[in-house]
Backbone as XML, in Angstrom:
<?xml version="1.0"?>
<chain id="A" units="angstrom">
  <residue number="1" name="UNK">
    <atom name="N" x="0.827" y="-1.191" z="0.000"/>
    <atom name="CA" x="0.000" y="0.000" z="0.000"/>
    <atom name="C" x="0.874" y="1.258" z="0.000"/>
  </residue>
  <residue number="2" name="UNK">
    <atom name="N" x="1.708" y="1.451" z="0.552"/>
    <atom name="CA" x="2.868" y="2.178" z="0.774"/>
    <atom name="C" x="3.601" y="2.695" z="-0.604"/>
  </residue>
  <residue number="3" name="UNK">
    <atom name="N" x="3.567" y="1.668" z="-1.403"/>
    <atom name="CA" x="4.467" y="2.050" z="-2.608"/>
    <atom name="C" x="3.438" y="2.363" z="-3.459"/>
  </residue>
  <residue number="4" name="UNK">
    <atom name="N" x="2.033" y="2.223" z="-3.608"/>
    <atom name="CA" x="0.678" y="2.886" z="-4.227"/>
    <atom name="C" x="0.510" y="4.658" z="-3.622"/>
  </residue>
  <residue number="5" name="UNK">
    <atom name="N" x="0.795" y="4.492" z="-2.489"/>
    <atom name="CA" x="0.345" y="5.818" z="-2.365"/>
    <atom name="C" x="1.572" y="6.769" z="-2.171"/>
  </residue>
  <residue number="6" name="UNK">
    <atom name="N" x="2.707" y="6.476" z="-2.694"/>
    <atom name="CA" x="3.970" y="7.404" z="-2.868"/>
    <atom name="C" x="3.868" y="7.709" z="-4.389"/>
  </residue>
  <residue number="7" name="UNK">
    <atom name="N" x="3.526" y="6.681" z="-5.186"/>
    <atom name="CA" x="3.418" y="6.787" z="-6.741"/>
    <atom name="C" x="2.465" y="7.730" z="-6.724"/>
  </residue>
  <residue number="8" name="UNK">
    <atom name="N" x="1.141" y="7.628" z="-6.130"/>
    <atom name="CA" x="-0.219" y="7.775" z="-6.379"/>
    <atom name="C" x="0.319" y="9.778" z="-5.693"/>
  </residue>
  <residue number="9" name="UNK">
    <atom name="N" x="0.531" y="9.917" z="-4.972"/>
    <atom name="CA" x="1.059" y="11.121" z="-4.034"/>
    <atom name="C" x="1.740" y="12.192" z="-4.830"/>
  </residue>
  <residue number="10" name="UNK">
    <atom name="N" x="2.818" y="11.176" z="-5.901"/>
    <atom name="CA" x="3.878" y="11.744" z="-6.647"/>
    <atom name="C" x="3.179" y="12.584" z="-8.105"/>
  </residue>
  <residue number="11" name="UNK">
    <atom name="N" x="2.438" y="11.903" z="-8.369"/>
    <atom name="CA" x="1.679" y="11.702" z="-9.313"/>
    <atom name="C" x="0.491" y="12.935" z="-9.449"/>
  </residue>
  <residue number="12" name="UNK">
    <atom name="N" x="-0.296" y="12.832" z="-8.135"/>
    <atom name="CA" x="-0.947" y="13.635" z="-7.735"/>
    <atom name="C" x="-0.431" y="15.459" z="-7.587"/>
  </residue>
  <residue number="13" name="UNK">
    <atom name="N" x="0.916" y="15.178" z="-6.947"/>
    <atom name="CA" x="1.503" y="16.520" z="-7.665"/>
    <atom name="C" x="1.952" y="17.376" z="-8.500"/>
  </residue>
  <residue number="14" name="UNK">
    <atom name="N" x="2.319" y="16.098" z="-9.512"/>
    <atom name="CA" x="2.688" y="16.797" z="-10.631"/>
    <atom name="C" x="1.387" y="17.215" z="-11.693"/>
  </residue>
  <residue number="15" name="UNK">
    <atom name="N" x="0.556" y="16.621" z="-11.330"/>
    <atom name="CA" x="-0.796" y="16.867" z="-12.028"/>
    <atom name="C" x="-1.704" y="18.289" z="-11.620"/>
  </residue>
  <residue number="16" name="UNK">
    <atom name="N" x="-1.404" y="18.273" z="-10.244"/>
    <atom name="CA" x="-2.061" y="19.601" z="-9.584"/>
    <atom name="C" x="-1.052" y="21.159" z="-10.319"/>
  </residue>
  <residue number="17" name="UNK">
    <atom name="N" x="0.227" y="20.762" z="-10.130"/>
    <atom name="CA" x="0.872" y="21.492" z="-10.408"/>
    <atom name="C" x="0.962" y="22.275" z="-12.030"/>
  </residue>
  <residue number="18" name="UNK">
    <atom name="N" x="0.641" y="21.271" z="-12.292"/>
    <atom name="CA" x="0.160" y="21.584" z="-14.173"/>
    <atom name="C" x="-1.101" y="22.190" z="-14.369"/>
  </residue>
  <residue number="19" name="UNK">
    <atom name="N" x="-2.545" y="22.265" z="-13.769"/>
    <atom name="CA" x="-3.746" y="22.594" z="-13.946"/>
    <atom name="C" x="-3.600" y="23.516" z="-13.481"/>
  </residue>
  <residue number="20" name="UNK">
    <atom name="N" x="-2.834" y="24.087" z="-12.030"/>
    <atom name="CA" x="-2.312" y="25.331" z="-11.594"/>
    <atom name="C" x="-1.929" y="26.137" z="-12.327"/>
  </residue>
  <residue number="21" name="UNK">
    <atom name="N" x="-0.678" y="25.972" z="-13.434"/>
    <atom name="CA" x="-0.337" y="26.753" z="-14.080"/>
    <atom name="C" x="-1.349" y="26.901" z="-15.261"/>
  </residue>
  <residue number="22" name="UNK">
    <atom name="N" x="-1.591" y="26.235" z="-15.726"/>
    <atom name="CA" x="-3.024" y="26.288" z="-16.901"/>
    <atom name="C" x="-3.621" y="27.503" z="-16.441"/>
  </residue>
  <residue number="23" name="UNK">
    <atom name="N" x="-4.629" y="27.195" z="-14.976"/>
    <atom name="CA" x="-5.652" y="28.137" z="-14.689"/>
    <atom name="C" x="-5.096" y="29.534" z="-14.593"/>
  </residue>
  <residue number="24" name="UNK">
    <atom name="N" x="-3.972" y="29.202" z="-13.852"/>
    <atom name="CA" x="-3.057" y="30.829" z="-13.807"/>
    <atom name="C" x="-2.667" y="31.750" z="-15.008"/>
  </residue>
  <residue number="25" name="UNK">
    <atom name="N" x="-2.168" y="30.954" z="-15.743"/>
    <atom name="CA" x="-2.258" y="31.365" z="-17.703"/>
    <atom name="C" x="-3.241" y="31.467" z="-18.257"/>
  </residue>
  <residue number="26" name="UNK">
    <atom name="N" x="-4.276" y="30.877" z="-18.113"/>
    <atom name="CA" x="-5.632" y="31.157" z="-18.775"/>
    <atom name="C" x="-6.779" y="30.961" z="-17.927"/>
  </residue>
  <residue number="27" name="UNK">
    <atom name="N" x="-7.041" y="32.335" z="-17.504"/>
    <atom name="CA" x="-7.917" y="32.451" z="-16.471"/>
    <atom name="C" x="-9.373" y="31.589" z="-16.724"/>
  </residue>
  <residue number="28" name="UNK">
    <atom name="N" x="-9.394" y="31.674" z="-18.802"/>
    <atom name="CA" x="-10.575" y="31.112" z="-18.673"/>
    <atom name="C" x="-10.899" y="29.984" z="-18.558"/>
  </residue>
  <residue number="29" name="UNK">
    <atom name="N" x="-10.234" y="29.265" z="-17.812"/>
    <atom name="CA" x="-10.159" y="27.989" z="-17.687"/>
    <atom name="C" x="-11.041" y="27.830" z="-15.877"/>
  </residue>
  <residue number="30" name="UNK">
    <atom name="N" x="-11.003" y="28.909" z="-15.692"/>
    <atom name="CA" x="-11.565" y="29.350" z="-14.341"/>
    <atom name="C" x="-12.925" y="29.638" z="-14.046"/>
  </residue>
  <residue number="31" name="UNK">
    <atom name="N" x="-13.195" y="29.627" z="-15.343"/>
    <atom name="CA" x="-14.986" y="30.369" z="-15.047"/>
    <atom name="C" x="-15.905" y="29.588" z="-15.980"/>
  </residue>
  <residue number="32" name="UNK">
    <atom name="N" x="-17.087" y="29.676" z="-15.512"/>
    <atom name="CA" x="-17.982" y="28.978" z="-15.935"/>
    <atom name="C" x="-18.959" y="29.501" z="-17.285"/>
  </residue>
  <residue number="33" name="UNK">
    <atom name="N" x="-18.048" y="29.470" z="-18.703"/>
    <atom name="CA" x="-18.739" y="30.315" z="-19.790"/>
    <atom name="C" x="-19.594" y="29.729" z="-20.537"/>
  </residue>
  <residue number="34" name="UNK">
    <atom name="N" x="-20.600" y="30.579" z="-20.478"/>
    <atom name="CA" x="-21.588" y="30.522" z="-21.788"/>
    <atom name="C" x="-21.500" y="30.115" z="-23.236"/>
  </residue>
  <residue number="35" name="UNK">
    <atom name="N" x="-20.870" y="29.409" z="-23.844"/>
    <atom name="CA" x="-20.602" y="28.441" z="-24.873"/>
    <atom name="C" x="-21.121" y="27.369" z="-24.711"/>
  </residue>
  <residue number="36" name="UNK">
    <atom name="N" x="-21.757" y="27.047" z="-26.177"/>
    <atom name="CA" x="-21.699" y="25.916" z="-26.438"/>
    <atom name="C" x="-20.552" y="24.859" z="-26.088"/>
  </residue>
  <residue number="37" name="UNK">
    <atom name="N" x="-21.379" y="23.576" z="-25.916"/>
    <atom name="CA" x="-20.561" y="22.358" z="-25.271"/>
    <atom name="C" x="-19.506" y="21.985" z="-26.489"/>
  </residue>
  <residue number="38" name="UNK">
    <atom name="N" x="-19.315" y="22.171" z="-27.378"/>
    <atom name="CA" x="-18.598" y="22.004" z="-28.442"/>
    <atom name="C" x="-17.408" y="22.774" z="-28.375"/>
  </residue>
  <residue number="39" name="UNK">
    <atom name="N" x="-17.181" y="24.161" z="-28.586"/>
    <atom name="CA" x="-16.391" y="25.214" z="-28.277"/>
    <atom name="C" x="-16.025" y="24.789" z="-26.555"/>
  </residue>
  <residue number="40" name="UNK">
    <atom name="N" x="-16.641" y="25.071" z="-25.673"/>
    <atom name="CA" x="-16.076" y="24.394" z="-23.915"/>
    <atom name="C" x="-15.162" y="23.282" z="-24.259"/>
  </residue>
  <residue number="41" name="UNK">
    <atom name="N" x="-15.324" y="22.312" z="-25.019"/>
    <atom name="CA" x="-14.368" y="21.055" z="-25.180"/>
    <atom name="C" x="-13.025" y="21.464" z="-25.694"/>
  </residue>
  <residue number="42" name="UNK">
    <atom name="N" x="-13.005" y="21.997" z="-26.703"/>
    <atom name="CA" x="-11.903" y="22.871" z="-27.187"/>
    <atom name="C" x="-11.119" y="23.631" z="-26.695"/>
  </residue>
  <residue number="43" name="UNK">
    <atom name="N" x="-11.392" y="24.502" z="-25.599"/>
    <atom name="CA" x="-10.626" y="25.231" z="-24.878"/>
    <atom name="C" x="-9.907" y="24.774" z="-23.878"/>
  </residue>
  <residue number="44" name="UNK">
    <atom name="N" x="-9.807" y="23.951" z="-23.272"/>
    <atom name="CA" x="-8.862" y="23.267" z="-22.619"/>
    <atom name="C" x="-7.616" y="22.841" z="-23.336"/>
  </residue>
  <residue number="45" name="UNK">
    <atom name="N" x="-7.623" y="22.028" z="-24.218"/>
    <atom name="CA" x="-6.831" y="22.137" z="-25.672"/>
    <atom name="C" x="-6.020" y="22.884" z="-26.002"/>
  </residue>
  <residue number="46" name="UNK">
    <atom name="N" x="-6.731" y="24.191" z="-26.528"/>
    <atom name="CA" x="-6.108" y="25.023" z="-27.176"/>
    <atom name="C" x="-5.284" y="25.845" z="-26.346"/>
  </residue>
  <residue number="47" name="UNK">
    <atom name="N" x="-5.757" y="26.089" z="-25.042"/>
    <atom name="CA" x="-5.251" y="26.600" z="-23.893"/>
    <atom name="C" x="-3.982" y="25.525" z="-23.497"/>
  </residue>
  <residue number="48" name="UNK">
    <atom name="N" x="-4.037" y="24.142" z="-23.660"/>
    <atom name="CA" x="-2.681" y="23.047" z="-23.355"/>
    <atom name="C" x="-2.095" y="23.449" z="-24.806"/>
  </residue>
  <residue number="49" name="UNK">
    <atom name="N" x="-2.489" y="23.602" z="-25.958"/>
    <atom name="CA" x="-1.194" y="24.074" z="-27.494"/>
    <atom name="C" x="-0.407" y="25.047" z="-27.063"/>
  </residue>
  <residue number="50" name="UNK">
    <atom name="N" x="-1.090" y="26.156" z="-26.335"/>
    <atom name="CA" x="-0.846" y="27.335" z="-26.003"/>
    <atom name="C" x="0.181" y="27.158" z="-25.386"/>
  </residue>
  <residue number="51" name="UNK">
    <atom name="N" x="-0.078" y="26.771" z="-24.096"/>
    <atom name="CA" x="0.898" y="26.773" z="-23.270"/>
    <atom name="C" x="2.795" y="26.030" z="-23.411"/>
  </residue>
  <residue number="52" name="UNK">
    <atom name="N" x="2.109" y="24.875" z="-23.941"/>
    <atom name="CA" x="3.484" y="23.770" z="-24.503"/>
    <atom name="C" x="3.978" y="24.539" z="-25.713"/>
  </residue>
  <residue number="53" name="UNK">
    <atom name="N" x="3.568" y="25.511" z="-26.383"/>
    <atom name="CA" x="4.120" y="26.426" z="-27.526"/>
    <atom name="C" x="5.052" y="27.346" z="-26.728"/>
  </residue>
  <residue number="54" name="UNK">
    <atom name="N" x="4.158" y="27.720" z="-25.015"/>
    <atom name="CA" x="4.927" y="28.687" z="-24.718"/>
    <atom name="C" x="6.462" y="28.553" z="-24.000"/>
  </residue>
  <residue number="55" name="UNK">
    <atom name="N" x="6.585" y="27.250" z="-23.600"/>
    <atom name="CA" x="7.102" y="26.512" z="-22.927"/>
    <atom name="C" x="8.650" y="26.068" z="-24.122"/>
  </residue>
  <residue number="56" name="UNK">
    <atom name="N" x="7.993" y="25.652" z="-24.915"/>
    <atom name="CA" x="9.064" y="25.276" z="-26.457"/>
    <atom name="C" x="9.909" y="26.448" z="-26.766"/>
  </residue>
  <residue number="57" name="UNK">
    <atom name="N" x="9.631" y="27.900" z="-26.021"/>
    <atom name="CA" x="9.767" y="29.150" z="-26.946"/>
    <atom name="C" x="10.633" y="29.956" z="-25.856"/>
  </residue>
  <residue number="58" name="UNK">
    <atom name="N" x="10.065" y="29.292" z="-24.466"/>
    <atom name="CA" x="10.956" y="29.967" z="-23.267"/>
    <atom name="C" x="10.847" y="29.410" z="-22.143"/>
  </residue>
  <residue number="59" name="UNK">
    <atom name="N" x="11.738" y="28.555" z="-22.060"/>
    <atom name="CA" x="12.503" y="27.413" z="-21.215"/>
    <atom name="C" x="12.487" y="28.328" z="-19.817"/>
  </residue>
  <residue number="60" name="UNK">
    <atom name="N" x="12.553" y="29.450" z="-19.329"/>
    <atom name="CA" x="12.724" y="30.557" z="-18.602"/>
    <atom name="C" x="11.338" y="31.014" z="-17.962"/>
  </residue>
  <residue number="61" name="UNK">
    <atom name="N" x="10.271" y="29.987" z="-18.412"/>
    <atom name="CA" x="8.843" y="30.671" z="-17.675"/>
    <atom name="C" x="9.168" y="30.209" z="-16.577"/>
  </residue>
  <residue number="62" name="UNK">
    <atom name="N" x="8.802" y="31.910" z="-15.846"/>
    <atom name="CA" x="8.344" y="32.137" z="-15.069"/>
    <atom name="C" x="7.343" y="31.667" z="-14.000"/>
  </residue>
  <residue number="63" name="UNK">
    <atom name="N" x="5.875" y="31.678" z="-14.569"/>
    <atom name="CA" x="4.849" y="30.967" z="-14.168"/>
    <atom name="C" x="5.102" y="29.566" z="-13.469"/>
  </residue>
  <residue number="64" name="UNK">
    <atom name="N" x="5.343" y="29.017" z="-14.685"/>
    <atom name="CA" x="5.636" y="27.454" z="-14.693"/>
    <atom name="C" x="6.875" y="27.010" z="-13.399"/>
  </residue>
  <residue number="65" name="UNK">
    <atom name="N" x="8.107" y="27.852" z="-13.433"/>
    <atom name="CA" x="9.105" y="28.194" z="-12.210"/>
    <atom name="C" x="7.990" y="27.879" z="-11.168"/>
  </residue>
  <residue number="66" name="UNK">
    <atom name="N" x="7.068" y="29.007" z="-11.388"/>
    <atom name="CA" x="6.650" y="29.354" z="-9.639"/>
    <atom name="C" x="6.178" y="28.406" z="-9.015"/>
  </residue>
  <residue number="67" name="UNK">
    <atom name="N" x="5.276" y="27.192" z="-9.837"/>
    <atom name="CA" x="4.590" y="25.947" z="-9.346"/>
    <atom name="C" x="5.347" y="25.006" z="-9.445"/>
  </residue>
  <residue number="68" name="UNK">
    <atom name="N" x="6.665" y="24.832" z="-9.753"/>
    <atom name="CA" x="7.554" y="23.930" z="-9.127"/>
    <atom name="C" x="8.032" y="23.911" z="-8.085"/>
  </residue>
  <residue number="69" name="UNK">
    <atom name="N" x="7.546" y="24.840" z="-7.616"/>
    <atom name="CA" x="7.688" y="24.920" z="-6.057"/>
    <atom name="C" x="6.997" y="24.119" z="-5.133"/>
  </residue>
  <residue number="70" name="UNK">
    <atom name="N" x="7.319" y="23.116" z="-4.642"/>
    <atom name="CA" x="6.539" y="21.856" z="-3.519"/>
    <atom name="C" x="5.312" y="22.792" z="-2.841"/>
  </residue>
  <residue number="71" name="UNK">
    <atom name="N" x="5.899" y="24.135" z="-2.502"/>
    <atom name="CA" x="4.714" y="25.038" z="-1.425"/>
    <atom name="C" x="3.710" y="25.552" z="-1.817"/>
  </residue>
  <residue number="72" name="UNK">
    <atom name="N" x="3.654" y="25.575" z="-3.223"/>
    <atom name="CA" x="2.574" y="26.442" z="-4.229"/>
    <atom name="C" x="0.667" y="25.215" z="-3.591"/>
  </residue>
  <residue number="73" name="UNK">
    <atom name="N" x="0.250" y="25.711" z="-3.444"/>
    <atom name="CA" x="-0.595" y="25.300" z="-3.059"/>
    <atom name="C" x="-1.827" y="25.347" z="-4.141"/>
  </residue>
  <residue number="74" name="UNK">
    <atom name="N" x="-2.736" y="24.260" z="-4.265"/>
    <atom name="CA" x="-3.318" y="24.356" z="-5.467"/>
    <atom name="C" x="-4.646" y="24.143" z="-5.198"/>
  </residue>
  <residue number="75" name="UNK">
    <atom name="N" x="-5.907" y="25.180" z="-5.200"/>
    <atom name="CA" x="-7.321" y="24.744" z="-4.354"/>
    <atom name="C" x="-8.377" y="24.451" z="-5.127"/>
  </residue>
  <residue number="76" name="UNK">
    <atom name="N" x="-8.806" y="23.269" z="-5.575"/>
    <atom name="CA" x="-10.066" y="23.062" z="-6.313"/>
    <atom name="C" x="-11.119" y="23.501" z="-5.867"/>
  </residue>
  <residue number="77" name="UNK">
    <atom name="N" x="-11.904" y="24.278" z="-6.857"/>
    <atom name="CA" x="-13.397" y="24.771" z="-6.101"/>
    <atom name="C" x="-14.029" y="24.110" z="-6.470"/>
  </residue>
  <residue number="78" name="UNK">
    <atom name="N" x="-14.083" y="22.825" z="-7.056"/>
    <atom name="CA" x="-14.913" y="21.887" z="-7.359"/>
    <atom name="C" x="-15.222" y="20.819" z="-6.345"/>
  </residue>
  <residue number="79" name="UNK">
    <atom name="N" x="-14.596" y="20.803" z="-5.607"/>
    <atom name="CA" x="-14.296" y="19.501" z="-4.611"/>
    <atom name="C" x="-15.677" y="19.067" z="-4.262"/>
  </residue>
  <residue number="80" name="UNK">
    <atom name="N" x="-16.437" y="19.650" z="-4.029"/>
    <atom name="CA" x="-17.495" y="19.211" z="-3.441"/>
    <atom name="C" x="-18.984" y="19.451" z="-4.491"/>
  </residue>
  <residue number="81" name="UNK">
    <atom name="N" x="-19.615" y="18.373" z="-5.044"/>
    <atom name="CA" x="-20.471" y="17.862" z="-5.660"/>
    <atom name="C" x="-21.522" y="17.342" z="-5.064"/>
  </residue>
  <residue number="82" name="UNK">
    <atom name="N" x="-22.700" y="17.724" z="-5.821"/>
    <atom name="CA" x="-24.024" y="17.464" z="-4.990"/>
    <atom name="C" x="-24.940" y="17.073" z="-6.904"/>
  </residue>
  <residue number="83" name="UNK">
    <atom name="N" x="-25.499" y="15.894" z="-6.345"/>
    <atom name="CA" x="-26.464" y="15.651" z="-7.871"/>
    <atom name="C" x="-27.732" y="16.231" z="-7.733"/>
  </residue>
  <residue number="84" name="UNK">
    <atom name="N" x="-28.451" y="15.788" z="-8.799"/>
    <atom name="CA" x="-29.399" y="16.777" z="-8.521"/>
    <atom name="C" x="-30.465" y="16.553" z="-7.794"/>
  </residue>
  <residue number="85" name="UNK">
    <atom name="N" x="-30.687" y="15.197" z="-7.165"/>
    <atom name="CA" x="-31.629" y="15.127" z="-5.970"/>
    <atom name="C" x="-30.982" y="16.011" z="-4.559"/>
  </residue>
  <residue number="86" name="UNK">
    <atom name="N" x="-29.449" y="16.680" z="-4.806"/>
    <atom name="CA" x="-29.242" y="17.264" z="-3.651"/>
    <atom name="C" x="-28.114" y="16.247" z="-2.622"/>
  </residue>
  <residue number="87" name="UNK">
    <atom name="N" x="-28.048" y="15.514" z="-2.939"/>
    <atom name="CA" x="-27.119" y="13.883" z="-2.508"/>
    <atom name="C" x="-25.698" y="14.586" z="-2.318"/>
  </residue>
  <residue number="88" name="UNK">
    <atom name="N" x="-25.069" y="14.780" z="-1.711"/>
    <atom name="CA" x="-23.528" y="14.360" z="-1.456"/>
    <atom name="C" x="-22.857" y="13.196" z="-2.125"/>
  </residue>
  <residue number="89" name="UNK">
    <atom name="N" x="-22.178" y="13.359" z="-3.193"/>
    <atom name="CA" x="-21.305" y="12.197" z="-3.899"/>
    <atom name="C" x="-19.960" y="11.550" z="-3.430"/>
  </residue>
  <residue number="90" name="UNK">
    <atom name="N" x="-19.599" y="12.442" z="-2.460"/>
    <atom name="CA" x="-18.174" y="12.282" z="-2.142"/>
    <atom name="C" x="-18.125" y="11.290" z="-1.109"/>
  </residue>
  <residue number="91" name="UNK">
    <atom name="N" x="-18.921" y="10.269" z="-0.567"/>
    <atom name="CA" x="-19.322" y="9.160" z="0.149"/>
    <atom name="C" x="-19.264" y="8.411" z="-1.091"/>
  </residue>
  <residue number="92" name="UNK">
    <atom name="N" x="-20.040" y="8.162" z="-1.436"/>
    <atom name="CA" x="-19.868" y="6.993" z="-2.768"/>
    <atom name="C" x="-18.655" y="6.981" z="-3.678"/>
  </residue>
  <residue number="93" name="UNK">
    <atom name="N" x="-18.321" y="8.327" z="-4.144"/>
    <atom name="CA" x="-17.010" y="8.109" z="-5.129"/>
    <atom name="C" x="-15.391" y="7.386" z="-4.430"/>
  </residue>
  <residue number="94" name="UNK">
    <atom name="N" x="-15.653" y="8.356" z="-2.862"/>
    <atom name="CA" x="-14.645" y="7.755" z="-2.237"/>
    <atom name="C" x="-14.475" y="6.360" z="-1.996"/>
  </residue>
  <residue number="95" name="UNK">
    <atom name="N" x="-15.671" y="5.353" z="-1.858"/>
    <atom name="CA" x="-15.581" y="4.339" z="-1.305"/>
    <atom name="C" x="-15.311" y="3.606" z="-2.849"/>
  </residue>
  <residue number="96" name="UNK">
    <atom name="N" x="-15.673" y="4.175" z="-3.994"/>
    <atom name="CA" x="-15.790" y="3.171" z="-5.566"/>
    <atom name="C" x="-13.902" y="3.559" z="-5.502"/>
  </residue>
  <residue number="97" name="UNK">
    <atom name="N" x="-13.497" y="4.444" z="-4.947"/>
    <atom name="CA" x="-12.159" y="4.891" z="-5.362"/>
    <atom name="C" x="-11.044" y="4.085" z="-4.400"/>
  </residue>
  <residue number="98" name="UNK">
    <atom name="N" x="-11.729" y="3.747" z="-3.489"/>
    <atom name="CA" x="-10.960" y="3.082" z="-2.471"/>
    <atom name="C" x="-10.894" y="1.737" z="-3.097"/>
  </residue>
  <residue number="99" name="UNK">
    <atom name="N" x="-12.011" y="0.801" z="-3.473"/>
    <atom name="CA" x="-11.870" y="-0.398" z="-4.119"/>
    <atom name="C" x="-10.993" y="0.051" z="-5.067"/>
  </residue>
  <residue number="100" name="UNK">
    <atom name="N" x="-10.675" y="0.763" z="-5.973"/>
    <atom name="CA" x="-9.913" y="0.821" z="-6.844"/>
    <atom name="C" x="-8.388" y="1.061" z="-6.673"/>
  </residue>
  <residue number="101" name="UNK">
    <atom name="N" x="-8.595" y="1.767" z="-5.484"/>
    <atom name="CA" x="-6.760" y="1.972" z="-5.121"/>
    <atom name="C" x="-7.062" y="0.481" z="-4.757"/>
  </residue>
  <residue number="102" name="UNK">
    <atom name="N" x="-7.003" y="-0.123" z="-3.838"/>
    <atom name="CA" x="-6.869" y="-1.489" z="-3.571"/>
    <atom name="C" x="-6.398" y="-2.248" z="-3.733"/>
  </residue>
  <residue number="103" name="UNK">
    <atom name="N" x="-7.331" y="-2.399" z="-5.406"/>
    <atom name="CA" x="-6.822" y="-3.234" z="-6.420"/>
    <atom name="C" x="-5.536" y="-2.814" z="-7.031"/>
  </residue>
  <residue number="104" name="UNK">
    <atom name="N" x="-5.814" y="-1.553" z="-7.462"/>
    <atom name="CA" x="-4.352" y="-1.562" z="-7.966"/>
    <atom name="C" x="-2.812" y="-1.616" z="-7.039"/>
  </residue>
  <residue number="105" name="UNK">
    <atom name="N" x="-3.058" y="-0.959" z="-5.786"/>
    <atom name="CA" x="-2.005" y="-1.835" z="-4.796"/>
    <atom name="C" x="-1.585" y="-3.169" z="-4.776"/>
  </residue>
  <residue number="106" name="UNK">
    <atom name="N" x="-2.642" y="-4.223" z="-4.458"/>
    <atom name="CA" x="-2.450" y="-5.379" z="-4.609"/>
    <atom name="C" x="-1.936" y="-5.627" z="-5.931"/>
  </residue>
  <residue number="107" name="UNK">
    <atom name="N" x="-2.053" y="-5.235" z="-7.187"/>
    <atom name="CA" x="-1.498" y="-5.194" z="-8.321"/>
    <atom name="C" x="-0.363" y="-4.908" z="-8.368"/>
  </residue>
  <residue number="108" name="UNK">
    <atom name="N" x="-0.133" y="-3.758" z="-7.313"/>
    <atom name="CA" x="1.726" y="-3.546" z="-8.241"/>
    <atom name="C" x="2.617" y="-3.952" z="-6.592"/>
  </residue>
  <residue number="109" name="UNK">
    <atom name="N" x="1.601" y="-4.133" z="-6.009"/>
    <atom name="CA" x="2.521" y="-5.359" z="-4.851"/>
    <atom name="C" x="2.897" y="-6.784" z="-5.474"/>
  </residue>
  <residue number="110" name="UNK">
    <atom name="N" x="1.836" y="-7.323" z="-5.392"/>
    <atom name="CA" x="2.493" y="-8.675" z="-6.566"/>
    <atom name="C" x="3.227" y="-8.431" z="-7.595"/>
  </residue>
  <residue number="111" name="UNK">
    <atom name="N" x="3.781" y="-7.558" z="-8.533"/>
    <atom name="CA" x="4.204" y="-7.271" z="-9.036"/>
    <atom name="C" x="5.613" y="-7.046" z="-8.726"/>
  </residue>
  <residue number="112" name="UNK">
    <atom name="N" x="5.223" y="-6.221" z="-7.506"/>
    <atom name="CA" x="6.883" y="-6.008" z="-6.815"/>
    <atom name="C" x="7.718" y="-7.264" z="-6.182"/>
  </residue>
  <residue number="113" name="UNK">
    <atom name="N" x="6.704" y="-7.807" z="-5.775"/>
    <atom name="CA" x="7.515" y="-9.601" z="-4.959"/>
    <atom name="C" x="7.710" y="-10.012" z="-5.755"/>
  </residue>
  <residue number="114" name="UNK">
    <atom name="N" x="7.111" y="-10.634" z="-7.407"/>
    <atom name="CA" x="7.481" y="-11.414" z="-8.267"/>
    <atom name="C" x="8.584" y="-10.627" z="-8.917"/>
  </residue>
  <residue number="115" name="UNK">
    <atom name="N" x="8.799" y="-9.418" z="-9.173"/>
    <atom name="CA" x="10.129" y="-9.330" z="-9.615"/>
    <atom name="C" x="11.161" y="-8.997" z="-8.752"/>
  </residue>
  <residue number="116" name="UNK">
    <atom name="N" x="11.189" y="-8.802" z="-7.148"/>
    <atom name="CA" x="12.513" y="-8.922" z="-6.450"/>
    <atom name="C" x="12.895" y="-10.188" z="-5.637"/>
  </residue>
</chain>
């Protein structure tokens, strides 16, 4: 379990750390716009071309610097979900998510004994 949730931990940061800089570069990645669902799909995208263009062009960002920083702190305002009877989801997803770490622990544990 230990070696799942150092991967899983590791993993988890470098991912936060990237959507951080996204939202920080393109604010509109932040707000909830009036577009069609077609155009909304797209902008995430074009906003990731954007950025990896900007990145190819100047090795020296700034931005990107600042969230390599372990301390940069990164706050989802999404965290908390309610459907539309009003339900709290974060009881159920956690527990479907827990079977799933699980499994995949036990997965890359056996994994780890059979190859050392």
């Amino acid at each position: 379990m230990e070696l799942f949730n150092f991967r899983h931990s590791s993993l988890c940061n470098v991912v936060e750390r990237c959507i951080g800089v996204l939202k920080n570069r393109f604010p509109i990645l932040k707000l909830m716009l009036n577009y069609p669902i077609r155009k909304q799909r797209r902008i995430p995208f074009a906003c990731c071309a954007l950025h990896n263009f900007i990145r190819m062009q100047s090795r020296n960002d700034t931005l990107f610097q600042q969230f390599e920083d372990n301390d940069v702190d990164v706050v989802d305002e999404e965290s908390s979900v309610t459907n539309k009877k009003g339900e709290n989801m974060h009881l159920n997803d956690y527990n479907v998510m827990n079977d799933v770490r699980d499994h995949i622990a036990g997965s890359m544990w056996l994994d780890y004994i059979n190859n050392n």
